[in-house]
C-alpha positions, 0 to 999 in steps of 0.5 A: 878169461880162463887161460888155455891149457898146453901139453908137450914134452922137454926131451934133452935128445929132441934134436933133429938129425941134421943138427946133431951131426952139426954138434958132432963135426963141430966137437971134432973141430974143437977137440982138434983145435984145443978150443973144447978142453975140461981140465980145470983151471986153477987150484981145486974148487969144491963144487957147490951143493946140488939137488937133483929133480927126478923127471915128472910131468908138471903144471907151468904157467909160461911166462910173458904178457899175453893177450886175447881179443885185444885184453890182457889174459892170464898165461897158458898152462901147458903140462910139460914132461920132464924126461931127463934129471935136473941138477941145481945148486940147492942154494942160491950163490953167496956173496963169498962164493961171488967174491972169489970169482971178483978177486980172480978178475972174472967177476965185477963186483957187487954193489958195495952196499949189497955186501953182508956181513956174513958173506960165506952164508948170505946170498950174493945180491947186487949183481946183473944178469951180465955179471950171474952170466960171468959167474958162471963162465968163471965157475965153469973153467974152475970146475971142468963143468958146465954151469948156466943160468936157469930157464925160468921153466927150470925153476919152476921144475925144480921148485915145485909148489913153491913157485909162483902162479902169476894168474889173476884168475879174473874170469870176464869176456873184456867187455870191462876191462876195469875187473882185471886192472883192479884185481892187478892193482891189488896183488901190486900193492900187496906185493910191495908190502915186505916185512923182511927186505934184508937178505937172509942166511942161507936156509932161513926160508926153508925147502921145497919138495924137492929141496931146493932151499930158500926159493921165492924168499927175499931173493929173487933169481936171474933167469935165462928167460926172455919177456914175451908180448903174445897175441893170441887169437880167438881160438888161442893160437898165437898170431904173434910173439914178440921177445926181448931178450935184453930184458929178462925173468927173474923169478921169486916170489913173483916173476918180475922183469929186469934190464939185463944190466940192473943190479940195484931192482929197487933203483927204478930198473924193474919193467913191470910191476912191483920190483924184487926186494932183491935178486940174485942166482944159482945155476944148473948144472948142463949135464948134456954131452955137447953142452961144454962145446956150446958154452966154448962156442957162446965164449967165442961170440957165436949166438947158438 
């Protein structure tokens, strides 16, 4: 069945008004209270390589598990437009990068059995959702800017043609629901056969259009995107969705579904499908105006 295609705009000033003059009341508090402050803390850190996306329209297929006519489709696509820059570290973390952070008692540490041999040019692997979340938190107050996590949109964004369409492209009615489970066992099994598992130098997987280096390699990347179970009805329109937002997307070569605390995905922890030969993160760069004041705010325990 032919997924449905979407259109609609990512506008980073979309807030309604209301809102807009919470986030402002809501900086004056801070300011005044000394919770909002950008002084770095600590000795002077560089900040990591970035690659800046200039806005464009592109082509997304959302991510979740979606369902029609009570059979298993592929996701819609919706054409977004981007009308802000997107800047993200070109390269994935590394493992040196993440050790300072674990030597600064911000970090937990990684795996022992994920730690390379050349950390300063491999990529951290071995570390959960949580522990990418508090890499960011760390990198953050040592810079003065606001790091995050990507949205899976993002990677996509920022990743161009080198992200992954998960589309089975099985175009049957669901009078024979055997089509699609066979077509999804096959791409399954051609998932788990990787010839080259370990985690690589930075670079060894090229770029994209965009520059972003070594995206759907060998590592697959942390993303802030809840699963999603949709139902959608005759015409399309969602009559539910459900989200699990202690399981998340991480995106490589494919998109694969990982417990918020997993950092071995090997280890029996992927929800879905083939597990990640690996998964580790980078982050974007939140250059909005208020986005110190959310990060403040998420540190205190406020769900904003």
């Amino acid at each position: 069945m032919a997924a449905l295609s979407r259109s609609r705009e990512v506008a980073p000033l979309s807030l309604a008004i209301p809102s807009a003059l919470l986030l402002v009341l809501a900086g004056l508090f801070a300011i005044e209270t000394g919770l909002l402050g950008r002084a770095p803390s600590g000795s002077a850190l560089d900040e990591p390589a970035v690659v800046t996306v200039v806005p464009r329209d592109f082509r997304y297929r959302v991510a979740g598990e979606f369902f029609k006519n009570g059979y298993a489709v592929d996701g819609p696509v919706e054409t977004v437009r981007v009308s802000a820059p997107l800047v993200i570290m070109k390269y994935q973390v590394t493992a040196a990068d993440y050790a300072r952070c674990v030597a600064e008692k911000a970090c937990p540490p990684a795996e022992p059995e994920h730690v390379p041999r050349d950390p300063a040019s491999t990529p951290a692997t071995g570390v959960s959702f949580d522990d990418a979340q508090a890499y960011a938190a760390w990198l953050s107050r040592r810079t003065g800017e606001t790091w995050v996590l990507p949205t899976d949109e993002q990677l996509a964004f920022a990743a161009g043609s080198r992200f992954p369409d998960d589309a089975l492209g099985v175009e049957d009615d669901g009078s024979n629901p055997a089509v699609r489970w066979l077509a999804d066992y096959y791409r399954e099994t051609a998932r788990k056969a990787s010839r080259e598992p370990e985690p690589q130098r930075l670079g060894h997987f090229g770029e994209s259009e965009t520059g972003l280096a070594d995206f759907a390699g060998n590592v697959w990347e942390w993303t802030t995107t809840c699963v999603r179970r949709v139902t959608l009805d005759r015409t399309g329109n969602v009559t539910s969705d459900d989200s699990s937002c202690g399981i998340y997307i991480a995106t490589g070569k494919h998109r694969a579904a990982l417990s918020s605390f997993v950092r071995n995905p090997k280890g029996g922890g992927c929800a879905v499908g083939a597990p990640p030969d690996n998964v580790g993160f980078r982050l974007v760069k939140d250059k909005r105006w208020y986005a110190l004041l959310l990060l403040r705010l998420r540190e205190k325990g406020l769900d904003v």
